[in-house]
Backbone bond lengths (Angstrom), bond angles and torsions (degrees), N, CA, C in turn:
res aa  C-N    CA-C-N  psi(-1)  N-CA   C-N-CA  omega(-1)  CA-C   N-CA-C  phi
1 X - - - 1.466 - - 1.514 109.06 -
2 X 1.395 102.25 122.99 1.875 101.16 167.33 1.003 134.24 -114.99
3 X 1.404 146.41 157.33 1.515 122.70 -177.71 1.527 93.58 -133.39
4 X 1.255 101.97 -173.17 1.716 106.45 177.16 1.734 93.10 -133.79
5 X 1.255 112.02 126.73 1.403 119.90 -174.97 1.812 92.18 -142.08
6 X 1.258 141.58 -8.83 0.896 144.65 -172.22 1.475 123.83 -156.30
7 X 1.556 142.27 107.70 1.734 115.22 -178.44 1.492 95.60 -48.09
8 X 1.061 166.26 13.03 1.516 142.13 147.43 1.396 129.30 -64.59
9 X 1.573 107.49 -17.11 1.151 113.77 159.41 1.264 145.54 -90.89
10 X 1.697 108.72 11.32 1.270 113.55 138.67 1.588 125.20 -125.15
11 X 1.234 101.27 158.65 1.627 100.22 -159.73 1.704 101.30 -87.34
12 X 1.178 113.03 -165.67 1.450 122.33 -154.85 1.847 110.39 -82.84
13 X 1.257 74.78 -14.85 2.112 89.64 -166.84 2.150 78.22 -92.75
14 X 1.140 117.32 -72.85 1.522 110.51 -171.97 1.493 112.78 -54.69
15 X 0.846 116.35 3.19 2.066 123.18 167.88 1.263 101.57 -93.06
16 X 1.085 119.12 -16.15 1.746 119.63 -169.17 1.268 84.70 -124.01
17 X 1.426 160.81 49.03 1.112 131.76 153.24 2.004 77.89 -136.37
18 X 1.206 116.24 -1.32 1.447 105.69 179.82 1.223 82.89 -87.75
19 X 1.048 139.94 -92.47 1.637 144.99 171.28 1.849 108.92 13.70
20 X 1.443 100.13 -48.36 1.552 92.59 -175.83 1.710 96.89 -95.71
21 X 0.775 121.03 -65.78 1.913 113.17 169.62 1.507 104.57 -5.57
22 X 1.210 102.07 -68.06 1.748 117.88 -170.99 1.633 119.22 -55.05
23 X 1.287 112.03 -36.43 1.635 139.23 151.58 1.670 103.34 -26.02
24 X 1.370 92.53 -70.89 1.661 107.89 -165.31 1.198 121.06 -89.61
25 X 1.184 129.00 5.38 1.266 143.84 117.10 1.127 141.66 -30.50
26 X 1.586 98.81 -63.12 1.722 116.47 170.33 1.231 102.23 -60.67
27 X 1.294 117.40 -34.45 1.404 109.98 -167.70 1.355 112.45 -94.62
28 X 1.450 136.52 11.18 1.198 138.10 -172.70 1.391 110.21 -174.02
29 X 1.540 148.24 76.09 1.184 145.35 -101.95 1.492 99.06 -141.74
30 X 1.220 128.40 31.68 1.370 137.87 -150.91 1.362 122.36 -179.31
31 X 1.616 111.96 36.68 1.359 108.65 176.95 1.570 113.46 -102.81
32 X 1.097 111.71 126.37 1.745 108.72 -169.54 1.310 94.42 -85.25
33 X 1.272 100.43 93.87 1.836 119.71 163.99 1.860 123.94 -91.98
34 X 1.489 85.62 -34.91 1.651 97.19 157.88 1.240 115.01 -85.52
35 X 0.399 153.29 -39.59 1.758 149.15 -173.86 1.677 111.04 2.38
36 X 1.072 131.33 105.65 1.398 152.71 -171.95 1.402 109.71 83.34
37 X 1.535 146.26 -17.77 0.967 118.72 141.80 1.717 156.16 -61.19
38 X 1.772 88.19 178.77 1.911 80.31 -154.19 1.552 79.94 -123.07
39 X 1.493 114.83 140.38 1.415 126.41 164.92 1.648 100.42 -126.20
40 X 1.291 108.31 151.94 1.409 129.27 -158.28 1.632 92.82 -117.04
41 X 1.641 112.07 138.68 1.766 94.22 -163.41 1.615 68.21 -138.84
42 X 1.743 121.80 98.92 1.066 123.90 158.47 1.135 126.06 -96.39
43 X 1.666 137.37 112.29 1.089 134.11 -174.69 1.663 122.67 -138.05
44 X 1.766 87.29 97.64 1.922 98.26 -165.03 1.502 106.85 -71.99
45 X 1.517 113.25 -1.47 1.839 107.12 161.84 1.295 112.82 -136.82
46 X 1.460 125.65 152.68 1.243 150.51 -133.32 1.995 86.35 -77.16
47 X 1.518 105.23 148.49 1.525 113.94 -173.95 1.290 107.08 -179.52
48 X 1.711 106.31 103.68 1.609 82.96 169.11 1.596 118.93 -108.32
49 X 1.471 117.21 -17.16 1.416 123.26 177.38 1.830 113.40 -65.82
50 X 1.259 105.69 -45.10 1.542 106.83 177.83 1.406 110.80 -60.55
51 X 1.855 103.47 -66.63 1.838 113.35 -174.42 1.712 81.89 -55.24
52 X 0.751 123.55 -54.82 2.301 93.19 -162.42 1.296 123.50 -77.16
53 X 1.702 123.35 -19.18 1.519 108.84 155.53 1.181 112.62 -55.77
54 X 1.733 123.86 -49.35 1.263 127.03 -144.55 1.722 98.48 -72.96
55 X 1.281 125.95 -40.96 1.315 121.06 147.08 1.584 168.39 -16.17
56 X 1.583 72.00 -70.04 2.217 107.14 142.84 1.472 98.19 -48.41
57 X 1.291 110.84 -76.35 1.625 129.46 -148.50 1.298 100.26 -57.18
58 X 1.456 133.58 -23.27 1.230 133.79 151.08 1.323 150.84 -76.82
59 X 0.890 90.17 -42.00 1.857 113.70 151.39 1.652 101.82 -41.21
60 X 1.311 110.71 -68.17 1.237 121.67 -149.28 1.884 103.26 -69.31
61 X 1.463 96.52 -35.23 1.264 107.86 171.33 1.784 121.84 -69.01
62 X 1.158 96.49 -13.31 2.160 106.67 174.83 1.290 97.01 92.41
63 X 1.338 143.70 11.55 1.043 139.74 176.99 1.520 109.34 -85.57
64 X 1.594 125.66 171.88 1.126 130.29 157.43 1.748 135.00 -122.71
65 X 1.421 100.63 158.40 1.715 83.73 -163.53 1.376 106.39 -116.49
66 X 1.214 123.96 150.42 1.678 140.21 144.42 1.099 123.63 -96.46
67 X 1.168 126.46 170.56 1.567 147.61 142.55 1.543 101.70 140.21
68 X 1.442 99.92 -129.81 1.099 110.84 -155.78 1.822 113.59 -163.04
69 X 1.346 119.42 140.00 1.532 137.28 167.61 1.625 129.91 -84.12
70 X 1.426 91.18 -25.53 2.042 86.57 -179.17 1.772 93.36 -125.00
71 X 1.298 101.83 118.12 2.026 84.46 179.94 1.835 109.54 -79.31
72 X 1.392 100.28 5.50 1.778 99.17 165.39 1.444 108.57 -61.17
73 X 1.155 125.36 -39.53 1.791 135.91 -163.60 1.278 103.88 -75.33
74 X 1.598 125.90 -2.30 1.292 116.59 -170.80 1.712 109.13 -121.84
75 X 1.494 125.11 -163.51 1.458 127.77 176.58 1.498 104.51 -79.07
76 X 1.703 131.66 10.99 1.217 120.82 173.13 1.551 118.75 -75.55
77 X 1.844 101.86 -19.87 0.751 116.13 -150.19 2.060 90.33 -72.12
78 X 1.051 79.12 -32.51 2.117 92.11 -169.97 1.243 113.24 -71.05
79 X 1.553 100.96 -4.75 2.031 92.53 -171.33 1.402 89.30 118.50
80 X 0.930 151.13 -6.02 1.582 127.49 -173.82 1.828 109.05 -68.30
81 X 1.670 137.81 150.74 0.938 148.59 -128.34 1.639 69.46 -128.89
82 X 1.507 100.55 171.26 1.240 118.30 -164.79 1.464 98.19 -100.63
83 X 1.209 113.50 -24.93 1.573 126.75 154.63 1.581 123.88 -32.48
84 X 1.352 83.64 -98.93 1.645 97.99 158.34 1.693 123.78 -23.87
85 X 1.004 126.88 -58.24 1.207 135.79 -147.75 1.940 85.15 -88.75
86 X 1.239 105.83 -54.12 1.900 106.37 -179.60 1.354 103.92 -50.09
87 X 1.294 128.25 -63.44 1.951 143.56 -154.67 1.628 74.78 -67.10
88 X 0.975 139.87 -39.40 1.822 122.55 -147.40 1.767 97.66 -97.45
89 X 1.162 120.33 -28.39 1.286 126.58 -162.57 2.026 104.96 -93.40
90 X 1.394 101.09 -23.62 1.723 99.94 179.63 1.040 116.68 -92.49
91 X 1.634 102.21 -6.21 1.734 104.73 156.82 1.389 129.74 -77.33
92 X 1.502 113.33 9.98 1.477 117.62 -146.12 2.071 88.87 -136.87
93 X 1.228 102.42 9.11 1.776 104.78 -154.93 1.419 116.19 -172.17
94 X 1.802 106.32 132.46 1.814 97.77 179.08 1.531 112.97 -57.06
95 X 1.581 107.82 -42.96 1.384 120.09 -164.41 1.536 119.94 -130.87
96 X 1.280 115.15 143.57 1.688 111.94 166.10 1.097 114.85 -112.89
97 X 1.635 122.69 142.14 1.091 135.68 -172.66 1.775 99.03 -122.93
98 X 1.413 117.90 114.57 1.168 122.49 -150.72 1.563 105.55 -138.26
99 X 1.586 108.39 119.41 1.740 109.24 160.33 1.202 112.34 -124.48
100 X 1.681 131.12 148.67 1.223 137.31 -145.68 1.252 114.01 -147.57
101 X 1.706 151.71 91.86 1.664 115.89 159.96 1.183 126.70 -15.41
102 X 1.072 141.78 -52.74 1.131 131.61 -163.84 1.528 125.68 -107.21
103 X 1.607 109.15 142.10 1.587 105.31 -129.70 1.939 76.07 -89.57
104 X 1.159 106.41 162.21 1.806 114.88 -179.30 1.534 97.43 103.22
105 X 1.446 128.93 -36.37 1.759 122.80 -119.37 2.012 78.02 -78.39
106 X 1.362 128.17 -38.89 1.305 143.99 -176.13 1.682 89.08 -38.00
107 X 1.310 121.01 -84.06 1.536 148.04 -121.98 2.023 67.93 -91.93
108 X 1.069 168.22 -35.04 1.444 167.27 -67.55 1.980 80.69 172.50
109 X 0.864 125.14 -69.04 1.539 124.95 167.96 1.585 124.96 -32.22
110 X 0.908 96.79 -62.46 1.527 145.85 161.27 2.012 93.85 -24.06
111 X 1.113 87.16 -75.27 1.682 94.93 -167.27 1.357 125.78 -74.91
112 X 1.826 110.77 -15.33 1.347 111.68 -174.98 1.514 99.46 -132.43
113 X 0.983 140.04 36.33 1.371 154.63 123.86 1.806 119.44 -77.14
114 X 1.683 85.13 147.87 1.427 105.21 -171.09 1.499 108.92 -77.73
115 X 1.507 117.76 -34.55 1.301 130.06 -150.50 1.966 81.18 -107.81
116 X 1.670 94.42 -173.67 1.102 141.18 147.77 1.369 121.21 -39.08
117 X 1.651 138.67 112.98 1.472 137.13 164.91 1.278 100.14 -117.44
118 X 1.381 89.85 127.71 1.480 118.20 146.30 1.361 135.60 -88.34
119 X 0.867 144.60 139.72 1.434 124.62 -139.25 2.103 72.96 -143.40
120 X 1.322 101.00 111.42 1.292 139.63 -179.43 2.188 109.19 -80.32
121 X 0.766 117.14 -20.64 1.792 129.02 -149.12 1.433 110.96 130.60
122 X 1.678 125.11 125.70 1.052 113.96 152.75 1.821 111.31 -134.00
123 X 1.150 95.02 107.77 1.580 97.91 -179.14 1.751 113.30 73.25
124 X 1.439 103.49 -134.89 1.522 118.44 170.19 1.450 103.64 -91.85
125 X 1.308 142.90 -1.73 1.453 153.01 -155.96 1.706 106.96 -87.02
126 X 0.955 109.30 -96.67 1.500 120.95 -163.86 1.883 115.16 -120.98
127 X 1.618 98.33 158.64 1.585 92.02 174.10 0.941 79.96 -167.73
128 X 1.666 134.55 96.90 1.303 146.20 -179.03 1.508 107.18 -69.67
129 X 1.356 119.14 -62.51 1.118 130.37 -139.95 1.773 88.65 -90.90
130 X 1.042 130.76 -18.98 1.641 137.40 -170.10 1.878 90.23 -75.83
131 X 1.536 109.75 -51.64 1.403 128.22 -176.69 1.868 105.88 -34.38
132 X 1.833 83.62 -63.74 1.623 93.62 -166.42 1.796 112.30 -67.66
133 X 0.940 111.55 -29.70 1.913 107.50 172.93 1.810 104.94 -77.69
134 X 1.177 110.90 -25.65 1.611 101.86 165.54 1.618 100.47 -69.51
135 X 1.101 117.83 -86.30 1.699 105.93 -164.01 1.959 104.56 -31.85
136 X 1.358 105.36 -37.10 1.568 90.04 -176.34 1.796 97.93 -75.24
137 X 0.745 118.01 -18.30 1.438 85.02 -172.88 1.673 116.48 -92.10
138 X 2.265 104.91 -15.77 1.191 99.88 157.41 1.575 124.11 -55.16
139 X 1.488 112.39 -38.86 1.701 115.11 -176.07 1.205 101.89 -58.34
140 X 1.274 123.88 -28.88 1.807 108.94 -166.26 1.247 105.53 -89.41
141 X 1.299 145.05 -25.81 1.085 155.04 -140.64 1.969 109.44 -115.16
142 X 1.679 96.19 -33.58 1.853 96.88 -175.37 1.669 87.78 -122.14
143 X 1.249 137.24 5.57 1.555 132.57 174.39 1.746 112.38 68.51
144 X 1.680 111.70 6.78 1.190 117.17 161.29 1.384 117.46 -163.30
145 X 1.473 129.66 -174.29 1.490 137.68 -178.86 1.463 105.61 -108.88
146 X 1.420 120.95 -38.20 1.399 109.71 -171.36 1.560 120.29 -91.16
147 X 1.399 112.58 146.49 1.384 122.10 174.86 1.665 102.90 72.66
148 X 0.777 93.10 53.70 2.054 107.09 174.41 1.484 120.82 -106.52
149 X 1.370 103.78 88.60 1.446 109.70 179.24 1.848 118.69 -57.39
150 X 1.252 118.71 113.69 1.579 111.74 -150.57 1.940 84.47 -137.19
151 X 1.280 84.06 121.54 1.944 102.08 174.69 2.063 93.13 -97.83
152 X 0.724 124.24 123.28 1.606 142.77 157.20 1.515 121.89 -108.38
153 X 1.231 99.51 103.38 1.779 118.64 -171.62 1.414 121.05 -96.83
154 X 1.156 154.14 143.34 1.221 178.78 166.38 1.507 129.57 96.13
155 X 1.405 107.46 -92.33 1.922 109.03 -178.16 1.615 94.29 -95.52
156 X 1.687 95.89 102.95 1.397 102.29 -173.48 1.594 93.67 -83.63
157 X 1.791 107.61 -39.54 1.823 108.68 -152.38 1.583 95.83 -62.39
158 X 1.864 110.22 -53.14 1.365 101.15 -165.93 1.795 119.18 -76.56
159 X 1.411 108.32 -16.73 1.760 95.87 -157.40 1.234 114.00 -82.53
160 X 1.379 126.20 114.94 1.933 128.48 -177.93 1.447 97.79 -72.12
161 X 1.285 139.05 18.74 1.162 124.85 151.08 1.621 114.98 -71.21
162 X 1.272 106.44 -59.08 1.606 104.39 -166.51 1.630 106.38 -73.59
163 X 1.316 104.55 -26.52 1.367 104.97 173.34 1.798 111.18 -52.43
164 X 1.200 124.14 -61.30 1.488 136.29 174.26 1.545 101.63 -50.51
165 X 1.134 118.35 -73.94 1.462 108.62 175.21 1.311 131.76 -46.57
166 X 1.283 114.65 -36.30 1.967 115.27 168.14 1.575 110.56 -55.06
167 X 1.700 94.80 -22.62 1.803 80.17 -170.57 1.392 119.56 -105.19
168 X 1.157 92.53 17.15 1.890 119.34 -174.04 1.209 81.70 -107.40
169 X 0.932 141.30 -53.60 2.180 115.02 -163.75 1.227 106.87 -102.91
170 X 1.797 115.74 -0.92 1.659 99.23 130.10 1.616 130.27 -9.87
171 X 1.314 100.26 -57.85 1.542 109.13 -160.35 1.607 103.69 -54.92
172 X 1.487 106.17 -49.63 1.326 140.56 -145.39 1.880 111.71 -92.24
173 X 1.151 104.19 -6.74 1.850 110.85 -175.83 1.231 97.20 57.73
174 X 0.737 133.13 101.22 1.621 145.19 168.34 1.410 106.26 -118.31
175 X 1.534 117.18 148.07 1.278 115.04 150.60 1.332 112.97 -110.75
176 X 1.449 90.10 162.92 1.545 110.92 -170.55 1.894 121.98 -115.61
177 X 1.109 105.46 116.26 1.466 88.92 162.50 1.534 121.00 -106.81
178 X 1.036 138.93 161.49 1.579 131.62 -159.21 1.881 83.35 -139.51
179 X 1.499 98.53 120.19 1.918 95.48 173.64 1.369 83.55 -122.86
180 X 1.223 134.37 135.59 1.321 146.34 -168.31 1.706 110.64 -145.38
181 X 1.500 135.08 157.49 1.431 119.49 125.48 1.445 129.59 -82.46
182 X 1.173 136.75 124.43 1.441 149.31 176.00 1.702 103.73 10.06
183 X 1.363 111.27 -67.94 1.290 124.26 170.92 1.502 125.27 -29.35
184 X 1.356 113.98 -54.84 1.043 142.12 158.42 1.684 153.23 -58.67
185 X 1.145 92.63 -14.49 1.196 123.67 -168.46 1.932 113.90 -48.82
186 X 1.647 121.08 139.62 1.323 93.02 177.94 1.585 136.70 -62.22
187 X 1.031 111.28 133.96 2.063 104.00 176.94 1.267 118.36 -38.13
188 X 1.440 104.61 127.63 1.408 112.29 167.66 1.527 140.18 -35.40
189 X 1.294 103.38 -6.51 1.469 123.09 -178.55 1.090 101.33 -88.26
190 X 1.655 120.32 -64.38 1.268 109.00 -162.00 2.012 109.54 -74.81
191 X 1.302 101.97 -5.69 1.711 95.98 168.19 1.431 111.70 -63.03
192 X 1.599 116.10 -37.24 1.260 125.94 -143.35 1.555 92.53 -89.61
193 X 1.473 127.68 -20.48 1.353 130.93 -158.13 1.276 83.72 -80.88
194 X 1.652 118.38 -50.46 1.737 108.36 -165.00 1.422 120.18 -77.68
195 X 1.068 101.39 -11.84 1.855 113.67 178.46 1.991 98.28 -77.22
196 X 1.802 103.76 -34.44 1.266 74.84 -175.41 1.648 116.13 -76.59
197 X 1.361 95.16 -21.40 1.545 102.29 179.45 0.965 127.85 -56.26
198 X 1.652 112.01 -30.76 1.592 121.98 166.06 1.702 95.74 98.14
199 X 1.339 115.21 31.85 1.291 120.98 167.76 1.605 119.52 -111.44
200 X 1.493 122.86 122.77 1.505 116.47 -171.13 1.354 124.28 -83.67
201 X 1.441 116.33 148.07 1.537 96.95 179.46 2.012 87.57 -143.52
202 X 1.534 93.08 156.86 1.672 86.81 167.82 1.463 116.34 -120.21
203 X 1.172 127.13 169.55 1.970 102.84 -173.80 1.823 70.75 -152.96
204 X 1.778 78.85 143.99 1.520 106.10 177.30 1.295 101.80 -152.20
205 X 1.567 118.16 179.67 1.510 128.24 -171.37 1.769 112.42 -102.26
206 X 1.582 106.37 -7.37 1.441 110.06 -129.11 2.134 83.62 -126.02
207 X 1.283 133.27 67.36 1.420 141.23 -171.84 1.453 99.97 -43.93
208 X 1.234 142.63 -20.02 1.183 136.62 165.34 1.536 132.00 -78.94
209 X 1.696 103.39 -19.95 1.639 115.74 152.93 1.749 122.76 -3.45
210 X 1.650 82.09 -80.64 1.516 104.32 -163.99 1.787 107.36 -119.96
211 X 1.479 114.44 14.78 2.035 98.92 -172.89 1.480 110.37 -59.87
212 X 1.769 103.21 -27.31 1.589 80.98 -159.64 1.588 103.11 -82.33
213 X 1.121 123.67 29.91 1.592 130.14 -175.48 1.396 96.06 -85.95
214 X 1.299 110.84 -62.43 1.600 129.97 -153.92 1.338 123.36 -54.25
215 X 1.423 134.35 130.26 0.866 129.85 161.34 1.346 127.03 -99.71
216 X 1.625 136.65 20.09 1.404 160.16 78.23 1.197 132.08 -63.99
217 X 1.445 138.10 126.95 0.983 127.08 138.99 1.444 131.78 -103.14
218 X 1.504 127.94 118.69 1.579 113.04 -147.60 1.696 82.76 -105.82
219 X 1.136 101.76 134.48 1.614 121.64 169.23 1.891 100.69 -85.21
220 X 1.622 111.23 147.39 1.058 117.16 149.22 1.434 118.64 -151.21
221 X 1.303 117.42 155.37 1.648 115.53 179.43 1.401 117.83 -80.13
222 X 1.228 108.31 138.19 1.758 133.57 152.22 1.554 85.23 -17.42
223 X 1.259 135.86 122.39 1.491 122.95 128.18 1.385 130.45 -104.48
224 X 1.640 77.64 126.05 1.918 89.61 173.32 1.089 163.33 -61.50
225 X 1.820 87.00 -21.33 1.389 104.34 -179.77 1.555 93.87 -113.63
226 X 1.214 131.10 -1.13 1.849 111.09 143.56 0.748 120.14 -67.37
227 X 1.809 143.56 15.05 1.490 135.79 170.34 1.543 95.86 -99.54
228 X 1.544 111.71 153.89 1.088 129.80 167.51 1.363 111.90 -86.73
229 X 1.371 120.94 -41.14 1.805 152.39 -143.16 1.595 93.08 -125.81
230 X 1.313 118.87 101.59 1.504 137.96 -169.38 1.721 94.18 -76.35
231 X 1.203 137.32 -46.11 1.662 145.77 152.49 1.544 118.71 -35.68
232 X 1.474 120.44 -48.12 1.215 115.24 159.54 1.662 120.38 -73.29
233 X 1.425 125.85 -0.43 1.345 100.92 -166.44 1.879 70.90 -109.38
234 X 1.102 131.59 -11.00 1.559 107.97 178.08 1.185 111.20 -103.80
235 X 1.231 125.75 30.13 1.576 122.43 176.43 1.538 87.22 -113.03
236 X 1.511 126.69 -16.55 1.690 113.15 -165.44 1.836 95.77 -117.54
237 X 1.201 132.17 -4.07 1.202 120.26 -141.18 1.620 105.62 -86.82
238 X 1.360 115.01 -16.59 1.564 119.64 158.76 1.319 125.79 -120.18
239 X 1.469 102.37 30.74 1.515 99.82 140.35 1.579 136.13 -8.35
240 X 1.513 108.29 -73.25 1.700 100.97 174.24 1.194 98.68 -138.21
241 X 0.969 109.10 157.30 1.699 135.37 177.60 1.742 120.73 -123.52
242 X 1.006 123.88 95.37 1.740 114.45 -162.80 1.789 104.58 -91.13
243 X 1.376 116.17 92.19 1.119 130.96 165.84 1.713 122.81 -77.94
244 X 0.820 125.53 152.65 1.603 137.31 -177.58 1.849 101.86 -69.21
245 X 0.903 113.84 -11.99 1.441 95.62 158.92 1.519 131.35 -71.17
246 X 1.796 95.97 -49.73 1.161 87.44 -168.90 1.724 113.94 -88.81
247 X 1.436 117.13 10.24 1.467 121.03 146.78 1.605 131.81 -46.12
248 X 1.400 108.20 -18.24 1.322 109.81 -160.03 1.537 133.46 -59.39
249 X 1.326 94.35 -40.34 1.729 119.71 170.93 1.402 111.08 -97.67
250 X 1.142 120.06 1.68 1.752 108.53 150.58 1.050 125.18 -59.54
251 X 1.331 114.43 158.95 1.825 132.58 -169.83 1.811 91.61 -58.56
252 X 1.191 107.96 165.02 1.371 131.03 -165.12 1.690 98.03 -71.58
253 X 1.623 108.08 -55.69 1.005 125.31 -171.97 1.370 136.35 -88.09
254 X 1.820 111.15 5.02 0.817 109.55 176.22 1.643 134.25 -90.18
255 X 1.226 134.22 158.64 1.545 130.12 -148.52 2.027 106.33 -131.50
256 X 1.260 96.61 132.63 1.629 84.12 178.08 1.721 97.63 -119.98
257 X 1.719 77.65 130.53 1.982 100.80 172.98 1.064 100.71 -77.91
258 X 1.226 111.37 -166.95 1.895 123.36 172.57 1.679 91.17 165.55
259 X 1.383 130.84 118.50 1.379 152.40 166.75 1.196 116.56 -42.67
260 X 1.639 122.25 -17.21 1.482 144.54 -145.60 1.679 110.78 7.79
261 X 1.214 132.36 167.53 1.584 106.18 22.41 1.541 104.31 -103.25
262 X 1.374 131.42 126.31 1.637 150.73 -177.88 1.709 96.74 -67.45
263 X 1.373 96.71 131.92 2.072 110.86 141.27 1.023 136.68 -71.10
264 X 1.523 106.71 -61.83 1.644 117.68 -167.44 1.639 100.61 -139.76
265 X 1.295 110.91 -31.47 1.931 109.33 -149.11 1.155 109.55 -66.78
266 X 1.610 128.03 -6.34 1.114 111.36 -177.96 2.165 95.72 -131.01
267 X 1.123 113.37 124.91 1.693 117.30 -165.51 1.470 93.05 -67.04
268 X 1.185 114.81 143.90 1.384 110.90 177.81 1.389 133.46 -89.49
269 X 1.861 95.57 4.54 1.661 120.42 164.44 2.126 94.72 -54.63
270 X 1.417 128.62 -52.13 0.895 130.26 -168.39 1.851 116.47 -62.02
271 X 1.427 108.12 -25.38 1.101 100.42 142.72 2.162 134.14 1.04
272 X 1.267 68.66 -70.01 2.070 87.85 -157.87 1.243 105.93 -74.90
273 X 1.646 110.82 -18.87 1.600 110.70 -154.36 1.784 96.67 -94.51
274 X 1.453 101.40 144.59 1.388 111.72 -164.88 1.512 112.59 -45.39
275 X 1.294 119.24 -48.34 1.527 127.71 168.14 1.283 122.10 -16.59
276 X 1.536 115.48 -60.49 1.358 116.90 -167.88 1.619 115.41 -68.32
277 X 1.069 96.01 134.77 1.499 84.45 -166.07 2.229 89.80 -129.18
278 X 1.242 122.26 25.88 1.259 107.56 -169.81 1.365 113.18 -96.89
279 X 0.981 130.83 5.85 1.657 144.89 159.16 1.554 100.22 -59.76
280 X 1.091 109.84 -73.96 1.756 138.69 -170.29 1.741 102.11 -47.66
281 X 2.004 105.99 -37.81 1.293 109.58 -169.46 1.767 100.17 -71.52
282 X 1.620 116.15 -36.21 1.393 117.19 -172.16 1.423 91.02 -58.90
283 X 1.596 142.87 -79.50 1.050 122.86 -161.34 1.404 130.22 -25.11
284 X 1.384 99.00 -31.01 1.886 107.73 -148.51 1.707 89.61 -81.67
285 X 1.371 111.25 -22.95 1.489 108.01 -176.65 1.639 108.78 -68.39
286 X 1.424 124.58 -17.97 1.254 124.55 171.84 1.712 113.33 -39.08
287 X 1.947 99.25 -70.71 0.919 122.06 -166.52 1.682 137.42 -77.05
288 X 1.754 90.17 -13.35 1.595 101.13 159.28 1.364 104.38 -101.17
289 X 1.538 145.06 5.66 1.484 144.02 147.61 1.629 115.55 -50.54
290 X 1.565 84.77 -37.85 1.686 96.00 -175.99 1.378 102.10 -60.63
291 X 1.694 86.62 -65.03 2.102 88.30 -166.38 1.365 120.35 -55.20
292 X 1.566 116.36 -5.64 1.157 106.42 -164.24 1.640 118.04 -104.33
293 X 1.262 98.48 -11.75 2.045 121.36 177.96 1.662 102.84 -100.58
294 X 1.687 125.73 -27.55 1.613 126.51 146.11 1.162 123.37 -27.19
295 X 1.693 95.44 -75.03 1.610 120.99 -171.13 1.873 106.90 -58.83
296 X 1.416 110.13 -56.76 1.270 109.18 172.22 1.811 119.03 -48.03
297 X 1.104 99.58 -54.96 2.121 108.55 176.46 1.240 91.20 -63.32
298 X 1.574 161.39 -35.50 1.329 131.91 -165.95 1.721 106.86 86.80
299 X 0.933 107.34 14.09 1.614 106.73 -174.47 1.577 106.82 -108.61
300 X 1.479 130.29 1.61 1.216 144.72 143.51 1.246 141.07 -135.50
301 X 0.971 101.61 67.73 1.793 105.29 -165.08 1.267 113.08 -61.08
């Protein structure tokens, strides 16, 4: 039995075989591969892009879903242990699809479940499955994974998006630029992971540095409710704003993600302009959701 609670838990050949899964998907979006299974879509914090691919992707797959969207509506609300509530729920389901405040609670799922975890968001930690529809939507978008110069802008410390994704193009030599405010800045860990890897990255304050380098630029939001200190999240919270000006002298081909759901950082004049490609990226999360609850059930290897 495997789960995905981390991209570390699949290796470089199974990142590329989600990539092609996800392919054949797009290209055929309706194969009842689940068919009599039950996936459990527990999500004790608010989500609507993840909980509704992961949904779609089931549906679409013939499968059926449970759980739940507010964990007030449930026995957490009474005291139930995160224990309890996992051991009782994988009796009820092939698979769980799980997001959590608190960063571990995934990889803690993981170990006392019967089934399969998916690890949905946990905290500032991980977002596996957010990871794997970005690299697919980088492959579709630059015609490969390796050597992808990728600028990543805003809540570097808190967002487990870019965190998961830096360690996914690990595989791939990527460079990195890190545009941050001070506050924000990425964790020292994950610098130290790419230094050990022997992969370079440069981090500055100033998103106009290096854009016209990039052949991504991944947008992410200010988050608010990772501040403790309501003063620090409004002294940083418009940091950058990505307007159609300063797109202009970028590469032809380059594309800006964004994890959504966005406030301000990206103007919504940019919308229209060919670049943006993060509408297109939500779809793609359909179809690597698929490959990725397939690949886990054994029903497409």
């Amino acid at each position: 039995m495997k789960s995905l609670v981390s991209i570390h838990d699949f290796t470089k050949e199974e990142i590329l075989r989600i990539m092609e899964l996800a392919a054949d998907f797009e290209a055929d979006p309706n194969q009842r591969l689940l068919y009599g299974k039950v996936v459990a879509s527990l999500f004790f914090e608010p989500s609507t892009r993840t909980r509704l691919s992961f949904e779609s992707a089931i549906n679409r797959l013939g499968g059926r879903v449970i759980g739940f969207s507010d964990a007030q509506a449930t026995s957490v609300s009474k005291g139930e242990t995160l224990n309890d509530t996992i051991r009782t729920v994988s009796n009820y389901c092939d698979m769980i699809v799980m997001r959590h405040p608190v960063e571990g609670a995934a990889r803690y799922a993981s170990e006392v479940a019967k089934v399969p975890v998916v690890n949905a968001g946990d905290g500032s930690n991980q977002h596996p499955s957010q990871t794997l529809l970005d690299l697919y939507s980088i492959k579709k978008t630059q015609g490969r994974l390796d050597n992808i110069n990728i600028m990543m802008v805003g809540d570097l410390k808190y967002g487990r998006t870019v965190h998961s994704l830096l360690q996914a193009l690990s595989h791939f030599r990527a460079q990195f630029t890190f545009v941050s405010p001070k506050e924000l800045q990425m964790p020292m860990e994950y610098k130290t992971f790419l230094y050990e890897c022997g992969i370079p990255y440069y981090e500055t304050t100033d998103i106009m540095e290096r854009i016209n380098e990039a052949d991504i630029v991944y947008m992410t939001r200010i988050q608010r409710e990772r501040f403790s200190d309501t003063m620090e999240y409004e002294r940083v919270k418009n940091s950058y704003i990505l307007k159609n000006s300063m797109l202009e002298n970028t590469k032809d081909g380059m594309r800006i993600l964004h994890p959504l759901p966005r406030v301000n950082e990206i103007d919504r004049s940019v919308d229209a302009n060919p670049k943006a490609y993060y509408f297109e990226q939500t779809q793609n999360g359909v179809y690597t959701r698929m490959a990725i609850m397939s690949y886990l059930l054994g029903v497409k290897k």
